[in-house]
PyMOL Python script that loads the backbone (N, CA, C, O; Angstrom):
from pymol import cmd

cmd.read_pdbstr("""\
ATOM      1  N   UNK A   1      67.252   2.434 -20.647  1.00  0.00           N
ATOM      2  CA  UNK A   1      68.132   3.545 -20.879  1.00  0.00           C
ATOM      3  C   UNK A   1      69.490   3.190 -20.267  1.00  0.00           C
ATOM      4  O   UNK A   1      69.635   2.401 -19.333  1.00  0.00           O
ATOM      5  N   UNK A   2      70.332   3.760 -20.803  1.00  0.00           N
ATOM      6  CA  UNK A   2      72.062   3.084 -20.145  1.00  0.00           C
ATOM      7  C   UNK A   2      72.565   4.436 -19.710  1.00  0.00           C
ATOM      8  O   UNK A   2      71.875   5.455 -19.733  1.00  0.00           O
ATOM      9  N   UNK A   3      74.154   4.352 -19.206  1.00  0.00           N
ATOM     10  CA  UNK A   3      74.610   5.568 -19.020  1.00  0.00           C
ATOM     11  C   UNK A   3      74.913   6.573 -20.154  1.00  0.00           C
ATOM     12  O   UNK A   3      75.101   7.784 -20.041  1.00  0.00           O
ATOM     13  N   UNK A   4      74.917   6.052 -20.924  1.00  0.00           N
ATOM     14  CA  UNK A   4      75.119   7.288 -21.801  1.00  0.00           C
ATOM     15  C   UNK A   4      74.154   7.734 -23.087  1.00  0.00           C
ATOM     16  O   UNK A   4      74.521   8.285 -24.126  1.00  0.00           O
ATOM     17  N   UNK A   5      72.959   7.373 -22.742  1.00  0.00           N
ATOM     18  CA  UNK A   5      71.977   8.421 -23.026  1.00  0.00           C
ATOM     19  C   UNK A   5      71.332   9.235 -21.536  1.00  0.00           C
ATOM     20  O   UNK A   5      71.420   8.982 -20.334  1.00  0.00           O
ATOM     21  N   UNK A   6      70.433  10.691 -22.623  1.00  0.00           N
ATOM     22  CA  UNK A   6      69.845  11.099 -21.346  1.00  0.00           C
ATOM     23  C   UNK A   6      68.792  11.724 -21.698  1.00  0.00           C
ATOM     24  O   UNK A   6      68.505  12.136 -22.821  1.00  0.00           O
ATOM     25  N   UNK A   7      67.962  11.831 -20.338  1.00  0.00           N
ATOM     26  CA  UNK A   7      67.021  12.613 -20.514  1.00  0.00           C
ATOM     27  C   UNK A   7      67.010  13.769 -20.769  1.00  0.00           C
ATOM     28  O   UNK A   7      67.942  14.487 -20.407  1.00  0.00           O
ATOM     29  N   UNK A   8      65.837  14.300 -21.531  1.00  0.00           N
ATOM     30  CA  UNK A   8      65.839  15.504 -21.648  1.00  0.00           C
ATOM     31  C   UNK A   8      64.057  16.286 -21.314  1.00  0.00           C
ATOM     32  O   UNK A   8      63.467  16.394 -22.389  1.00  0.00           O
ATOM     33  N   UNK A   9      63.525  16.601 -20.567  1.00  0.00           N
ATOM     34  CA  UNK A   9      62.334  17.280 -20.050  1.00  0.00           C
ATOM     35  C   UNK A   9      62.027  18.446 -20.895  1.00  0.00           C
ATOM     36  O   UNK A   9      63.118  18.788 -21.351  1.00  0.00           O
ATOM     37  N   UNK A  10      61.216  19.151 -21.295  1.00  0.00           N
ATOM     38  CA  UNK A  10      61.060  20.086 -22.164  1.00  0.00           C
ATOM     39  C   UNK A  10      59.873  21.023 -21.476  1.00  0.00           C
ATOM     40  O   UNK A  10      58.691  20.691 -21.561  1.00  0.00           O
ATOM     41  N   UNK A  11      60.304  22.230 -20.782  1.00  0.00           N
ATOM     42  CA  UNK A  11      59.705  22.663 -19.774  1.00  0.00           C
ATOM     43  C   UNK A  11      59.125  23.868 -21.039  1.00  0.00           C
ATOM     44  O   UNK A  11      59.925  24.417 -21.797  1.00  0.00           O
ATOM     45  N   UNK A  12      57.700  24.118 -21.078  1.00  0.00           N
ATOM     46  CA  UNK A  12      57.324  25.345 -21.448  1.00  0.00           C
ATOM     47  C   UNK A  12      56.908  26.296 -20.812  1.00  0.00           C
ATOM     48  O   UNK A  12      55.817  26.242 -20.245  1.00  0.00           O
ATOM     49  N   UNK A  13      57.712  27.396 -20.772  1.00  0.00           N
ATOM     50  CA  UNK A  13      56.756  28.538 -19.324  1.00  0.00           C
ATOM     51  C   UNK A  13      55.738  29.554 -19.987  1.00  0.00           C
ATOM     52  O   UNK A  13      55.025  30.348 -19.373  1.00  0.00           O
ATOM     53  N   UNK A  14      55.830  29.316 -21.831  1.00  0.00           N
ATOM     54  CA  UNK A  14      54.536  29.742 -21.745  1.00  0.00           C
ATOM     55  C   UNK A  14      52.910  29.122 -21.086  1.00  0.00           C
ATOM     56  O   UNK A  14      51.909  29.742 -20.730  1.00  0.00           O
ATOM     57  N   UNK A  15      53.128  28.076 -21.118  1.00  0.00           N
ATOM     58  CA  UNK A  15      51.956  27.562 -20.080  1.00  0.00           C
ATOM     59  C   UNK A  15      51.842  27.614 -19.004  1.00  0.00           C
ATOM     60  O   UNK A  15      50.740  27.335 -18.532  1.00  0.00           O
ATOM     61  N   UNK A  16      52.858  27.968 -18.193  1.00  0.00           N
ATOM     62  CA  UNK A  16      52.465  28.140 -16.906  1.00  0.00           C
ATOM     63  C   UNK A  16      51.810  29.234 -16.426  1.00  0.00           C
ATOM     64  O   UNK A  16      51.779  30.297 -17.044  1.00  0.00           O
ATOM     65  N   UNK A  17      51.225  29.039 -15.255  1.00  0.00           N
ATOM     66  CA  UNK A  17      51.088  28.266 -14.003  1.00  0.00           C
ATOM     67  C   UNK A  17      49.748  27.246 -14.045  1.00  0.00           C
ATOM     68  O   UNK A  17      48.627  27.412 -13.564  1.00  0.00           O
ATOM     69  N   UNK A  18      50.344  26.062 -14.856  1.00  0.00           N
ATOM     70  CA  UNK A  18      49.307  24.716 -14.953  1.00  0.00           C
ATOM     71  C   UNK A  18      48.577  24.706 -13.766  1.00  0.00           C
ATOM     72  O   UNK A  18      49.161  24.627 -12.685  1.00  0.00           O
ATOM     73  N   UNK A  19      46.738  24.814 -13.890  1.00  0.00           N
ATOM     74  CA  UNK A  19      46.284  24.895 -12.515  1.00  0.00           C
ATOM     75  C   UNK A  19      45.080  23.530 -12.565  1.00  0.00           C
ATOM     76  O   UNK A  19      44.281  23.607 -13.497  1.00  0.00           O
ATOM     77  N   UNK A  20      44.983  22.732 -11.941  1.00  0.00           N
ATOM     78  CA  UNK A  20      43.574  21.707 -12.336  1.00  0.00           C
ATOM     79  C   UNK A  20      42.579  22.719 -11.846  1.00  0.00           C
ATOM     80  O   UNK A  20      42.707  23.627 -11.025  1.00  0.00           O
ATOM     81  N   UNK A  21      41.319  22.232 -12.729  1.00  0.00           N
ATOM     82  CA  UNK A  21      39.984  22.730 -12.955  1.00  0.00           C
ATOM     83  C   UNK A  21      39.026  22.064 -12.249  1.00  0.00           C
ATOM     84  O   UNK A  21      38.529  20.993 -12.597  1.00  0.00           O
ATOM     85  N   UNK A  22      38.772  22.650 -11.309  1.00  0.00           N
ATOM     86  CA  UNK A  22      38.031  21.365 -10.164  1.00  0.00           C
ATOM     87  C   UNK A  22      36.273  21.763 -10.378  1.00  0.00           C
ATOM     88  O   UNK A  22      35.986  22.026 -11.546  1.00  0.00           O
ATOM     89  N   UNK A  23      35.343  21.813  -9.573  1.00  0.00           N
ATOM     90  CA  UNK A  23      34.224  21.967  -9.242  1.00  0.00           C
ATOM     91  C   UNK A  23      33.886  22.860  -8.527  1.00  0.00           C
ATOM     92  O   UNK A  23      34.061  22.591  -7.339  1.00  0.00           O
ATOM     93  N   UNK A  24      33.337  24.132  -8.781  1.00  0.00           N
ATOM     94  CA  UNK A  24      33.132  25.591  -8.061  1.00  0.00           C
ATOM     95  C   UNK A  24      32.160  25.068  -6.560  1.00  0.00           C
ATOM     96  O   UNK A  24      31.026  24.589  -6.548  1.00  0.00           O
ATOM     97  N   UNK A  25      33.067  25.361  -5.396  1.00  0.00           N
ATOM     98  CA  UNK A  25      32.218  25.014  -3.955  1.00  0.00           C
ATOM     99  C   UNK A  25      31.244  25.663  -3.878  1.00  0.00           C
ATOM    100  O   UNK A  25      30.359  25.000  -3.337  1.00  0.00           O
ATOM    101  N   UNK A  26      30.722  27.269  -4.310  1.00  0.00           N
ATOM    102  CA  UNK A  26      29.345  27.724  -4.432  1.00  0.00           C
ATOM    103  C   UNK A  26      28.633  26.973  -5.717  1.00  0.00           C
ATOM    104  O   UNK A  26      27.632  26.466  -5.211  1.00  0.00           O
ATOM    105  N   UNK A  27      28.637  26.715  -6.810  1.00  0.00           N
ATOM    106  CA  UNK A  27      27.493  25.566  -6.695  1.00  0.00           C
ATOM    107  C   UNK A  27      27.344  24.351  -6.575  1.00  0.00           C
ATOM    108  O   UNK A  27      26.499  23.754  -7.242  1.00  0.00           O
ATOM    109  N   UNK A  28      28.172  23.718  -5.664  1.00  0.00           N
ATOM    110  CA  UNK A  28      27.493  22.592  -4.807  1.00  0.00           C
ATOM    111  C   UNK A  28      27.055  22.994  -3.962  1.00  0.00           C
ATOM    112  O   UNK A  28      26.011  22.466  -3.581  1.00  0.00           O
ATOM    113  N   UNK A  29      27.480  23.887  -3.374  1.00  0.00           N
ATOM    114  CA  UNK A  29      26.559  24.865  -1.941  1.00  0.00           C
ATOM    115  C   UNK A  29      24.986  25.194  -3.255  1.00  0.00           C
ATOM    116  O   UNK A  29      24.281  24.258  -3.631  1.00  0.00           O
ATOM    117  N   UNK A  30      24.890  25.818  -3.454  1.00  0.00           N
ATOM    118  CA  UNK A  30      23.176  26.346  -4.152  1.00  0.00           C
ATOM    119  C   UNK A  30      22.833  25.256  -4.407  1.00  0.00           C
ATOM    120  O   UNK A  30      21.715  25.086  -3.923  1.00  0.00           O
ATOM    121  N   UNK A  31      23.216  24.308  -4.965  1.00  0.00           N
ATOM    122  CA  UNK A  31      22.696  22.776  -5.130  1.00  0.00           C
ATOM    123  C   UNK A  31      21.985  22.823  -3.703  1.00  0.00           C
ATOM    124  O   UNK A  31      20.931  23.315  -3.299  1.00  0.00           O
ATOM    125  N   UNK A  32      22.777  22.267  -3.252  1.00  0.00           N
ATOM    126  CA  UNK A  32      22.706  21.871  -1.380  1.00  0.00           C
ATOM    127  C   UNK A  32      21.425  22.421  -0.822  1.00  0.00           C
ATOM    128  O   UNK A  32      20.403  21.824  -0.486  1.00  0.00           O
ATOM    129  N   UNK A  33      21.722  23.698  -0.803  1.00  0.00           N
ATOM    130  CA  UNK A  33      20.648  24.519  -0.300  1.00  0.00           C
ATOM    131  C   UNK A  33      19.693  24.769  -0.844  1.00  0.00           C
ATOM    132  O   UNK A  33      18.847  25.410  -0.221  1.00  0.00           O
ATOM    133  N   UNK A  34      19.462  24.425  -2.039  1.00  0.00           N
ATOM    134  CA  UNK A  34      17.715  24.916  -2.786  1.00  0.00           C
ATOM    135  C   UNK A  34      17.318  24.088  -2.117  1.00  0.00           C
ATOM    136  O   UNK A  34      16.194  24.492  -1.817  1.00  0.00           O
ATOM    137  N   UNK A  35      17.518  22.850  -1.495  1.00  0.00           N
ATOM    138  CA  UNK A  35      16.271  22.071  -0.646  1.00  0.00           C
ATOM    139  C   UNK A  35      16.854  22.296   0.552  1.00  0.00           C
ATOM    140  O   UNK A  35      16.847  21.129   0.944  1.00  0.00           O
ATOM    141  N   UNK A  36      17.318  22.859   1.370  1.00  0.00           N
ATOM    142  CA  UNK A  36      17.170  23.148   2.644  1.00  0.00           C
ATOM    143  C   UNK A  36      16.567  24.409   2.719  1.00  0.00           C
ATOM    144  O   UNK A  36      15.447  24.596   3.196  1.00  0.00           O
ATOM    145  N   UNK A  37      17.495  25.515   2.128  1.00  0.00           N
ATOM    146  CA  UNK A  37      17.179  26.843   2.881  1.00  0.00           C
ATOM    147  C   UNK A  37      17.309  27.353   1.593  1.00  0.00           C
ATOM    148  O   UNK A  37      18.391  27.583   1.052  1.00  0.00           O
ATOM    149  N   UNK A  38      15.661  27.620   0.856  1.00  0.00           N
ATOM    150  CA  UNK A  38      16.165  28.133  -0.673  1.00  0.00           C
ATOM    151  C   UNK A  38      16.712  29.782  -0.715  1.00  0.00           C
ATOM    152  O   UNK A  38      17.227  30.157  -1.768  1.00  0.00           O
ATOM    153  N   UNK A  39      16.635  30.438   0.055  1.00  0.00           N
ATOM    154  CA  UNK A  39      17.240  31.835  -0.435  1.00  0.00           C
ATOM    155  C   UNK A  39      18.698  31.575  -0.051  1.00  0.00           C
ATOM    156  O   UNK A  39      19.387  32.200  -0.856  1.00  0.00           O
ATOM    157  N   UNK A  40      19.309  31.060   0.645  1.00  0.00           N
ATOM    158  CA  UNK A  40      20.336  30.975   0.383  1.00  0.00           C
ATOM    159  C   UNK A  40      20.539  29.885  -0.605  1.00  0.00           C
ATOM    160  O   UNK A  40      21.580  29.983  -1.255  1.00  0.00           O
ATOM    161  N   UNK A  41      20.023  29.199  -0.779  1.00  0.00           N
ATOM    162  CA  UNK A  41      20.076  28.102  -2.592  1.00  0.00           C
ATOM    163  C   UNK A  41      20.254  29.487  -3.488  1.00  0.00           C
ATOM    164  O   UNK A  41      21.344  29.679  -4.027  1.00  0.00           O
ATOM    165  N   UNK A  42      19.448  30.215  -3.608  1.00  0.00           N
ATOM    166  CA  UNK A  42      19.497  31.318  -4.406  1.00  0.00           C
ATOM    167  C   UNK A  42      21.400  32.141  -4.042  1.00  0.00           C
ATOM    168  O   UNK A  42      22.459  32.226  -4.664  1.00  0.00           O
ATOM    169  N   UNK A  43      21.158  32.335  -3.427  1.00  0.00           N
ATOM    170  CA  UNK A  43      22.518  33.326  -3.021  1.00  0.00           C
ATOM    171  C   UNK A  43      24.025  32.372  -3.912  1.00  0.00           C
ATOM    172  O   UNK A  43      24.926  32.636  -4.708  1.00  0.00           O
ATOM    173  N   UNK A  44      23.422  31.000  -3.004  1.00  0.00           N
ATOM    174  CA  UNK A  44      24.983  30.546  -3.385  1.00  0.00           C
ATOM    175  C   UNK A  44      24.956  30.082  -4.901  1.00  0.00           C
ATOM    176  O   UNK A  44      26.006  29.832  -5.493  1.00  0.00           O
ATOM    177  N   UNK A  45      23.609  29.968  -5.555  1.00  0.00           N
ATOM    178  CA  UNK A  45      23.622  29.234  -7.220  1.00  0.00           C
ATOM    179  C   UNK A  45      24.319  30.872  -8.028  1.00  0.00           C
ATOM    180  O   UNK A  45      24.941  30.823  -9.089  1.00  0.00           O
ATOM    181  N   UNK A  46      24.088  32.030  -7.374  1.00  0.00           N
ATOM    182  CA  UNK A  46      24.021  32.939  -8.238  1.00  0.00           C
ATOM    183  C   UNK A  46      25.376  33.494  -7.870  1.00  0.00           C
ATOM    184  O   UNK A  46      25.830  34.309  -8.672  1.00  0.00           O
ATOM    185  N   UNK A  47      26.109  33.208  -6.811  1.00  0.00           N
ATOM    186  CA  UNK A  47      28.006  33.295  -6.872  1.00  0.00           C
ATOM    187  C   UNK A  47      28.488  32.109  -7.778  1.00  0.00           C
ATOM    188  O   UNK A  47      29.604  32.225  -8.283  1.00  0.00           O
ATOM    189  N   UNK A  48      27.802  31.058  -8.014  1.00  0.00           N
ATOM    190  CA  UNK A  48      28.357  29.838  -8.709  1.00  0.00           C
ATOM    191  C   UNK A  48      28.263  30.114  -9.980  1.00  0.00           C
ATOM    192  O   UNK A  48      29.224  29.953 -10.733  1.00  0.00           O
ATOM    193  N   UNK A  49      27.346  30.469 -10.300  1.00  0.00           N
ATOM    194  CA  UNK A  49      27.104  31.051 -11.674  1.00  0.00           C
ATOM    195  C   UNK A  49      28.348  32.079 -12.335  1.00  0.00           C
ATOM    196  O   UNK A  49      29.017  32.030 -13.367  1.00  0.00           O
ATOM    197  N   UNK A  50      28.283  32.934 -11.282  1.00  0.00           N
ATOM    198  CA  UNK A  50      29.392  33.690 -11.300  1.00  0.00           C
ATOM    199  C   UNK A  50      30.460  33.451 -11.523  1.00  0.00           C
ATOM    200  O   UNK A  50      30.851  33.584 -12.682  1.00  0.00           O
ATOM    201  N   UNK A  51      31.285  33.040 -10.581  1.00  0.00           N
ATOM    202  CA  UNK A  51      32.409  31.598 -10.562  1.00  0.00           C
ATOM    203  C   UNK A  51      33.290  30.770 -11.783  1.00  0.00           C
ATOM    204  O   UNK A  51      34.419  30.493 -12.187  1.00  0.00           O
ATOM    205  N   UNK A  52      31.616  30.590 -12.058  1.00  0.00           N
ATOM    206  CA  UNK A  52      32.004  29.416 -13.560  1.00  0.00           C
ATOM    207  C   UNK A  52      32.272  29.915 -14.551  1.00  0.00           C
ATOM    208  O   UNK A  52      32.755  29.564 -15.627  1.00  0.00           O
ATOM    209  N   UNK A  53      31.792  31.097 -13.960  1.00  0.00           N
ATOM    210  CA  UNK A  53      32.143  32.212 -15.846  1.00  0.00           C
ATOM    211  C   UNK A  53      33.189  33.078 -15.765  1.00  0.00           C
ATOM    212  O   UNK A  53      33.592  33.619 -16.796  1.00  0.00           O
ATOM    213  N   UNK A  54      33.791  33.343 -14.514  1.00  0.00           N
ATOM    214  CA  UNK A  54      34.722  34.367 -14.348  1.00  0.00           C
ATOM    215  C   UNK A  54      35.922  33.539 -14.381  1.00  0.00           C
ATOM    216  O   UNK A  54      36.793  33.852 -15.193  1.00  0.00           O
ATOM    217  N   UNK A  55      36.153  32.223 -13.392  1.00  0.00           N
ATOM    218  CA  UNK A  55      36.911  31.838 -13.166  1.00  0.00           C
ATOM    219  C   UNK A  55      37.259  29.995 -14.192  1.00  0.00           C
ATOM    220  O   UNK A  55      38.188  29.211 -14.000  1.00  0.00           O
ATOM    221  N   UNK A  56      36.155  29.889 -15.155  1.00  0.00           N
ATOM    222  CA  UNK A  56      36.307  28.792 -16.002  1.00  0.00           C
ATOM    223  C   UNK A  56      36.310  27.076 -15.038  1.00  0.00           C
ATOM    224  O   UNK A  56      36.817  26.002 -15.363  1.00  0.00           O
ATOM    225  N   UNK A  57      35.463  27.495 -13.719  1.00  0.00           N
ATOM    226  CA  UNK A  57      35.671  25.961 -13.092  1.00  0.00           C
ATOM    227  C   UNK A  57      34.346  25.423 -13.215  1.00  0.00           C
ATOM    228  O   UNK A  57      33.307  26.073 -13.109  1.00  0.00           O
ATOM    229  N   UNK A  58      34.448  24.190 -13.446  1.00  0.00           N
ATOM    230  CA  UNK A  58      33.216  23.470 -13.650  1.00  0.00           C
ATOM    231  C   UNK A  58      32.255  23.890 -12.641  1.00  0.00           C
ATOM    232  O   UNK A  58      32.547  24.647 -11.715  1.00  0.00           O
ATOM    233  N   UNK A  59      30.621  23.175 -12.919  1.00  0.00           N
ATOM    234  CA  UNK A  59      30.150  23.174 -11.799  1.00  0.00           C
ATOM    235  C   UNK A  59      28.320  24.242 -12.389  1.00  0.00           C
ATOM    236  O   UNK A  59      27.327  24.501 -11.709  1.00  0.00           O
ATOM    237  N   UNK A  60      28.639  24.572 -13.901  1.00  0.00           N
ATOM    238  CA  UNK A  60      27.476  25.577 -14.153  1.00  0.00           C
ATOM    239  C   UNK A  60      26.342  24.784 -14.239  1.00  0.00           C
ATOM    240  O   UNK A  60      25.369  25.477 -13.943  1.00  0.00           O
ATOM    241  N   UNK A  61      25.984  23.506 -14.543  1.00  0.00           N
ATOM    242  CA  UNK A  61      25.152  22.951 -14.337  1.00  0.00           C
ATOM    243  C   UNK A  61      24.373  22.926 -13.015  1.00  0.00           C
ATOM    244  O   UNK A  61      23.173  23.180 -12.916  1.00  0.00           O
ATOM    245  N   UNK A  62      25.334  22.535 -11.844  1.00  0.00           N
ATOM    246  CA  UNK A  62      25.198  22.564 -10.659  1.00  0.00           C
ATOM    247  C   UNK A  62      24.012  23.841 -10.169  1.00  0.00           C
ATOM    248  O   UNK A  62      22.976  23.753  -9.509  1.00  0.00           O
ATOM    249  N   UNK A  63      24.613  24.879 -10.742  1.00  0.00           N
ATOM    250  CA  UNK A  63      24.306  26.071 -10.398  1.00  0.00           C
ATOM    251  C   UNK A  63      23.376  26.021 -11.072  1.00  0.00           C
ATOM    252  O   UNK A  63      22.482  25.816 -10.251  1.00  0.00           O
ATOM    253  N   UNK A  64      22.810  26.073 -12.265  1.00  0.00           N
ATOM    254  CA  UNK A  64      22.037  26.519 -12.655  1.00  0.00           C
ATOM    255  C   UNK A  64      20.670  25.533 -11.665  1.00  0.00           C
ATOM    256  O   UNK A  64      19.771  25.938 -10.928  1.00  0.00           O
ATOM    257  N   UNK A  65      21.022  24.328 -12.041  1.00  0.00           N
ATOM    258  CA  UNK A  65      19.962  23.051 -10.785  1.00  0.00           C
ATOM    259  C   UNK A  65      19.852  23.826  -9.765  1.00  0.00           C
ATOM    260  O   UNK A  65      18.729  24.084  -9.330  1.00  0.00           O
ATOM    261  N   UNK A  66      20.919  24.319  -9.218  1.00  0.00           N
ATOM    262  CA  UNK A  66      20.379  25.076  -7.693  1.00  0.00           C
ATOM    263  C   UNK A  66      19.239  26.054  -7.830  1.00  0.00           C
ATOM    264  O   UNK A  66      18.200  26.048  -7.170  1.00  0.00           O
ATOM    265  N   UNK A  67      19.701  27.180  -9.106  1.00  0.00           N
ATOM    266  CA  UNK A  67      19.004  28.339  -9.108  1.00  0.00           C
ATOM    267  C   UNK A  67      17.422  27.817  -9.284  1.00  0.00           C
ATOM    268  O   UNK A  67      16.583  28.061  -8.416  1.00  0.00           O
ATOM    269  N   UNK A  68      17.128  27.123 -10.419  1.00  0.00           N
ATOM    270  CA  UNK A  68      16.181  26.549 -10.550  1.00  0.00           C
ATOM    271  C   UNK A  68      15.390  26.171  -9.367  1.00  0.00           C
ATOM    272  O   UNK A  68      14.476  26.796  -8.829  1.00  0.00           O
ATOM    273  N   UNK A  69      15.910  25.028  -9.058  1.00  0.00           N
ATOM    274  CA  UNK A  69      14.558  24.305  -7.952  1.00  0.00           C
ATOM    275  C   UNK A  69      14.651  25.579  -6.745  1.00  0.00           C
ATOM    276  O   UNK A  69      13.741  25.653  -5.919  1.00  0.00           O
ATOM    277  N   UNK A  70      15.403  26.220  -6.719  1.00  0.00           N
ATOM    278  CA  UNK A  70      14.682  27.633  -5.824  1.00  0.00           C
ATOM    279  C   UNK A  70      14.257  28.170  -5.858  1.00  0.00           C
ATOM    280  O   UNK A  70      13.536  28.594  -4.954  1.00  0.00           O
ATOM    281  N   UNK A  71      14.424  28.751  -7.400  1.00  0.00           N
ATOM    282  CA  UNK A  71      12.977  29.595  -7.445  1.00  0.00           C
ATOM    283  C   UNK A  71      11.879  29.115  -8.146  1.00  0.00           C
ATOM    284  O   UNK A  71      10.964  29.778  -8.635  1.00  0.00           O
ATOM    285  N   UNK A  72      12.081  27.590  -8.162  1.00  0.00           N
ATOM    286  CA  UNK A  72      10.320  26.720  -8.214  1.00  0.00           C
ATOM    287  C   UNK A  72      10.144  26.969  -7.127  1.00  0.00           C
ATOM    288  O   UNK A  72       9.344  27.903  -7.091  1.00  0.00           O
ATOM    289  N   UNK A  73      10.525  26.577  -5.846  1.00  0.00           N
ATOM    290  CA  UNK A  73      10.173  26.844  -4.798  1.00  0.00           C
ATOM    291  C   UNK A  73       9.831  27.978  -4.267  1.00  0.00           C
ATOM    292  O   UNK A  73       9.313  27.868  -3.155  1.00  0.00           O
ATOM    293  N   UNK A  74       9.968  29.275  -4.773  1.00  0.00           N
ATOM    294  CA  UNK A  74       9.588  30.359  -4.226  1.00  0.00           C
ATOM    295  C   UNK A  74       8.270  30.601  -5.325  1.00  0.00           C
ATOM    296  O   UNK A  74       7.145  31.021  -5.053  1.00  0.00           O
ATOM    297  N   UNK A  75       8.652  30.312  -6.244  1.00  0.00           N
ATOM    298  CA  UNK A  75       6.812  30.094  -7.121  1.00  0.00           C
ATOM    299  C   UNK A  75       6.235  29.416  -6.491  1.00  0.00           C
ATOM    300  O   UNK A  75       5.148  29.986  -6.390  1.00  0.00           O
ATOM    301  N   UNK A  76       6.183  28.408  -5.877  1.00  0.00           N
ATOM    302  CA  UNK A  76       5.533  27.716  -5.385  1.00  0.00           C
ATOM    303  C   UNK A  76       4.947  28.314  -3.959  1.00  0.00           C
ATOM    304  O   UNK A  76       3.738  28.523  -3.861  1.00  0.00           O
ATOM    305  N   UNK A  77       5.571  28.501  -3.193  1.00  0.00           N
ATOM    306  CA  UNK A  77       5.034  29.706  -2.321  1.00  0.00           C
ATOM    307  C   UNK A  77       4.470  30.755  -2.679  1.00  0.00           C
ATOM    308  O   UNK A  77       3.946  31.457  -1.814  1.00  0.00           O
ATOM    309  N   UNK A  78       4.446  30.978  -3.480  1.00  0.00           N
ATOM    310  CA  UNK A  78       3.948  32.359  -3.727  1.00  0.00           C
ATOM    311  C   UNK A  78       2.247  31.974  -4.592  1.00  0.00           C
ATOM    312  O   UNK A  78       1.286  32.736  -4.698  1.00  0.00           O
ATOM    313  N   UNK A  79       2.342  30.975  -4.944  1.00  0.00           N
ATOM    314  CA  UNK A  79       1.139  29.901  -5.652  1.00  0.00           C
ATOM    315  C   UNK A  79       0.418  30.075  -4.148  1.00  0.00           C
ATOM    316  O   UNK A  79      -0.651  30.685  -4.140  1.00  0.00           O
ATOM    317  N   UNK A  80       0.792  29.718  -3.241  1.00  0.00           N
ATOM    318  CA  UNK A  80       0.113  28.976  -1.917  1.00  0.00           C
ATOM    319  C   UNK A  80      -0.194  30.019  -1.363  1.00  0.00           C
ATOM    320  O   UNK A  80      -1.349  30.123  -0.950  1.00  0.00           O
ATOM    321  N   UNK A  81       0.618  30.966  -1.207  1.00  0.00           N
ATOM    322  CA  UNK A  81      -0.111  32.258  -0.238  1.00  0.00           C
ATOM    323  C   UNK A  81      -0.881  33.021  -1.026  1.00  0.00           C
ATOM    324  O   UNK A  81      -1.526  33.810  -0.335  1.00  0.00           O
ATOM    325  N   UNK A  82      -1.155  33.159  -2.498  1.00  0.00           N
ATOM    326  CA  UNK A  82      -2.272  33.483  -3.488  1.00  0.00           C
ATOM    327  C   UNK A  82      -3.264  32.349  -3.182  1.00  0.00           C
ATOM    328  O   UNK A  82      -4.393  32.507  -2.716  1.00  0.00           O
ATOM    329  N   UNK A  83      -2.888  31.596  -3.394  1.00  0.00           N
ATOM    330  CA  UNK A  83      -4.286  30.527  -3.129  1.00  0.00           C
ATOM    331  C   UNK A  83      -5.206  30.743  -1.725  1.00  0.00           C
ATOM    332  O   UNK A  83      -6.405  31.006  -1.817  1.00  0.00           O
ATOM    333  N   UNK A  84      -4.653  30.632  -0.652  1.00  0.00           N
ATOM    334  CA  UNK A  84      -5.207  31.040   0.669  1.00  0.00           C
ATOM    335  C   UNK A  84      -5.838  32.423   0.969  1.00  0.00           C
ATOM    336  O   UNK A  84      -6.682  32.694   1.823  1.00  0.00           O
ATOM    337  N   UNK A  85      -5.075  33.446  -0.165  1.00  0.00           N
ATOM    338  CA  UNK A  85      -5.812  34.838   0.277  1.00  0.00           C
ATOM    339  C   UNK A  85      -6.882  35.374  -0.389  1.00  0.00           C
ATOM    340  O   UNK A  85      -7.626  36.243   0.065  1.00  0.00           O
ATOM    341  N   UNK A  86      -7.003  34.578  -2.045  1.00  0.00           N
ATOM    342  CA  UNK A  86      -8.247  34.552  -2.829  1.00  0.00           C
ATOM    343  C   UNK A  86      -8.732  33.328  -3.373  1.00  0.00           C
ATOM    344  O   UNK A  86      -9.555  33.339  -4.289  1.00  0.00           O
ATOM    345  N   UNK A  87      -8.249  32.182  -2.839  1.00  0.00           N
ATOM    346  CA  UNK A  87      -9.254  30.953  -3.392  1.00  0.00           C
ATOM    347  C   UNK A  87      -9.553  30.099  -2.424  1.00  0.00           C
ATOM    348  O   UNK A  87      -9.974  28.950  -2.554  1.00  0.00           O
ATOM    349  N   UNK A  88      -9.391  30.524  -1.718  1.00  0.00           N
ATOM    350  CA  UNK A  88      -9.372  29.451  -0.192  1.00  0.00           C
ATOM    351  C   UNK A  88     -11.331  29.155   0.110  1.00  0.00           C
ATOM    352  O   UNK A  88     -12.019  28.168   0.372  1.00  0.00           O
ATOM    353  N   UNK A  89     -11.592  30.611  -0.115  1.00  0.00           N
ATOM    354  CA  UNK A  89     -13.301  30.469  -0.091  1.00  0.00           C
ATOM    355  C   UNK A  89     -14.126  29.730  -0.867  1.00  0.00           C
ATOM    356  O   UNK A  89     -15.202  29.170  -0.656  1.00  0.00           O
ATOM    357  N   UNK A  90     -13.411  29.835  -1.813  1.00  0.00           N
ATOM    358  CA  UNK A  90     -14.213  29.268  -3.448  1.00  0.00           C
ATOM    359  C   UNK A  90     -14.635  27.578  -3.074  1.00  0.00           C
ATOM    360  O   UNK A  90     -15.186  26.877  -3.922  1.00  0.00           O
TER     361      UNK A  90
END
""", "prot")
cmd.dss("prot")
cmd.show_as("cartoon", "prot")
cmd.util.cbc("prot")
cmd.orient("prot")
């Protein structure tokens, strides 16, 4: 380019306020936590869930994985303390 051309930028403000679309921190938290501490796996998959739909940020997969293996895990407990209170004899 020399001095006597020029730039010209072409600003649209109907698009603004350009925001990046990152990864919702409640569900990597419900991720996180369905194998540590699943009711809160539960708590945080089901703000993530939330999140992803209100606010359009990635991450519903996440959430949904969280919600899931938590409440396998609470089936699964709930398998085990049925099993012990009527099949344990058998």
């Amino acid at each position: 380019m020399n001095d006597t051309e020029t730039s010209t930028v072409h600003l649209d403000p109907q698009n603004w306020p350009v925001r990046a679309v990152g990864t919702d921190a409640m569900a990597v938290l419900g991720l996180v936590f369905a194998f540590v501490l699943f009711p809160l796996g539960i708590a945080f998959s089901a703000l993530g869930l939330r999140n992803t739909r209100r606010d359009g940020t990635r991450g519903r997969g996440l959430a949904l994985a969280g919600m899931t293996v938590s409440l396998l895990q609470v089936a699964a407990i709930a398998a085990l303390i049925l099993w012990a209170a009527f099949g344990a004899d058998s």
